[in-house]
N, C-alpha and C positions, 0 to 999 in steps of 0.2 A: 561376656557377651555385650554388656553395656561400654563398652571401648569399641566394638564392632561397631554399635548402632550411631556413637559418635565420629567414629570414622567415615561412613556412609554418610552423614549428616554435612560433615565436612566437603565430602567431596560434592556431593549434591550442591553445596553453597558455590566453591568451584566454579563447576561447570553450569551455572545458571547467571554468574558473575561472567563469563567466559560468552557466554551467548547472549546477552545482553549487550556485551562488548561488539558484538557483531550487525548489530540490528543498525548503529549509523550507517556503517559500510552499504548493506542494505536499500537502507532507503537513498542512498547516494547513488547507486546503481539504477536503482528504481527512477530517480530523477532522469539521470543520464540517457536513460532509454526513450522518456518522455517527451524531454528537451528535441532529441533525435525524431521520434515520431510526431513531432508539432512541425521541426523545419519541413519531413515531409509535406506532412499536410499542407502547410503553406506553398510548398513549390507545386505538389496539383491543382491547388486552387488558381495560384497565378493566372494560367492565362483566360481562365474565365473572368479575373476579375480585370483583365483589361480589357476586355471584351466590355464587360460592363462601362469601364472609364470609356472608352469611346462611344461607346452607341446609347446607354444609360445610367449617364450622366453619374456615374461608380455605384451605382446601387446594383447589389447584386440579384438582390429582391424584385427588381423590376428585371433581369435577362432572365431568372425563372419563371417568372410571371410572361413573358415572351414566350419562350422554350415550352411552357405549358399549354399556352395557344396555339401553338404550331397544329396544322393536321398530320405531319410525320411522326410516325409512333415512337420513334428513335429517337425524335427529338426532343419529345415529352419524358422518356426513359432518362434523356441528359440530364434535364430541369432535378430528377431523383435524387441524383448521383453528384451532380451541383450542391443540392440542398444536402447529401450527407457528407460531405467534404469541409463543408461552411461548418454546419453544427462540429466536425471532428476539430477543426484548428478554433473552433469556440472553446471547447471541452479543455482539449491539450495547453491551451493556453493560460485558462483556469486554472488546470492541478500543476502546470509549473507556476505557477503565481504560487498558489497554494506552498507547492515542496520550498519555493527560494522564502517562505516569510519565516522560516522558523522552524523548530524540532515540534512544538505542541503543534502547528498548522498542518506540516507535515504526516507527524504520525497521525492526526486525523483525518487527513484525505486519503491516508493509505489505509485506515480501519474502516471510511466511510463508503467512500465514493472513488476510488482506484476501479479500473477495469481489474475483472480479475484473469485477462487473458496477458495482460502488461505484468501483471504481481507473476504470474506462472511464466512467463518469460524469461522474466528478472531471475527470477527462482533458481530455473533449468541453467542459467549462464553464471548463477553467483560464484564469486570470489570471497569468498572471507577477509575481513582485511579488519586491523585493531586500529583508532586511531587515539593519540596520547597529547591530544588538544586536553584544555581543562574542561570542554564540554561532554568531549566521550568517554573520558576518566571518570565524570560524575554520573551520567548515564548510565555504566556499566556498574558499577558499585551501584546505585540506587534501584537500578531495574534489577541486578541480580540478587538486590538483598529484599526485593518485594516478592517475585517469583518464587526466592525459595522459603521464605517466611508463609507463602500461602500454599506451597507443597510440602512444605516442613509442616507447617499446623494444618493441614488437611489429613497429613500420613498419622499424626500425634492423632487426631477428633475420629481416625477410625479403628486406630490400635487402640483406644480407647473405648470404643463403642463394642468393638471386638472382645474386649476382656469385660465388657460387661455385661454383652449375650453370653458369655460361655461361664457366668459364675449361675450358681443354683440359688431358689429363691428360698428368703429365709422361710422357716418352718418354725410358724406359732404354735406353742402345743396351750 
């Protein structure tokens, strides 16, 4: 049975080595979708912001500030839709900064501050992919041997715990 439990052990290491391997791919994907919904964002804002370059002086600030003046309700609705266009290619701009400075930058924009409608995107369209740079070699070896050392000693701390509810209490006579 203890050749069982080592085999299971094994494989467990495996495949936690194996998806760890996966996790650049991943956030590569994740970037790529970003990068894409930033150029968006950029290309709807355009021609508000030459609107602004002509009439005030590039401040985009001042044609909401117009737009909210206006007494057309449609117009003021624009100024909304302006201001959440602006904040999106702020945002996107950001976490590609963020995903291009690095693997510690990145994985914390994506633990922190990722949308989680972009992470479920990414998700739904993932590709798996290994890559055999010496950065994703060490990643996958290092994260896989973290994950399974903390499932590997979580699975030990309650098989352990287990056989020590189920022994009987000594009996002083």
């Amino acid at each position: 049975m203890r050749w069982l439990a080592g085999f299971a052990d094994r494989l467990l290491l495996i495949a936690c080595v194996l998806a760890a391997a996966a996790v650049p791919s991943f956030a590569q994907q994740y970037q790529q979708r970003i990068e894409g919904r930033q150029v968006q964002a950029q290309a709807d804002l355009a021609p508000f912001q030459r609107i602004a370059d002509r009439h005030h002086n590039g401040s985009l600030a001042s044609l909401v500030a117009a737009y909210r003046r206006n007494d057309d309700a449609s117009v003021r609705e624009t100024a909304d839709a302006v201001t959440q266009i602006a904040n999106a290619v702020a945002w996107y701009t950001r976490a590609v900064s963020e995903m291009r400075a690095g693997p510690v930058s990145a994985a914390q924009h994506m633990l922190t501050d990722a949308r989680k409608a972009d992470l479920r995107a990414t998700w739904d369209s993932f590709k798996p992919g290994f890559g055999f740079s010496p950065d994703h070699l060490l990643f996958a070896v290092l994260g896989g041997l973290l994950v399974w050392a903390l499932m590997s000693g979580g699975c030990r701390g309650c098989a352990h715990a287990a056989r020590r509810l189920g022994r009987k209490p000594h009996q002083h006579a």
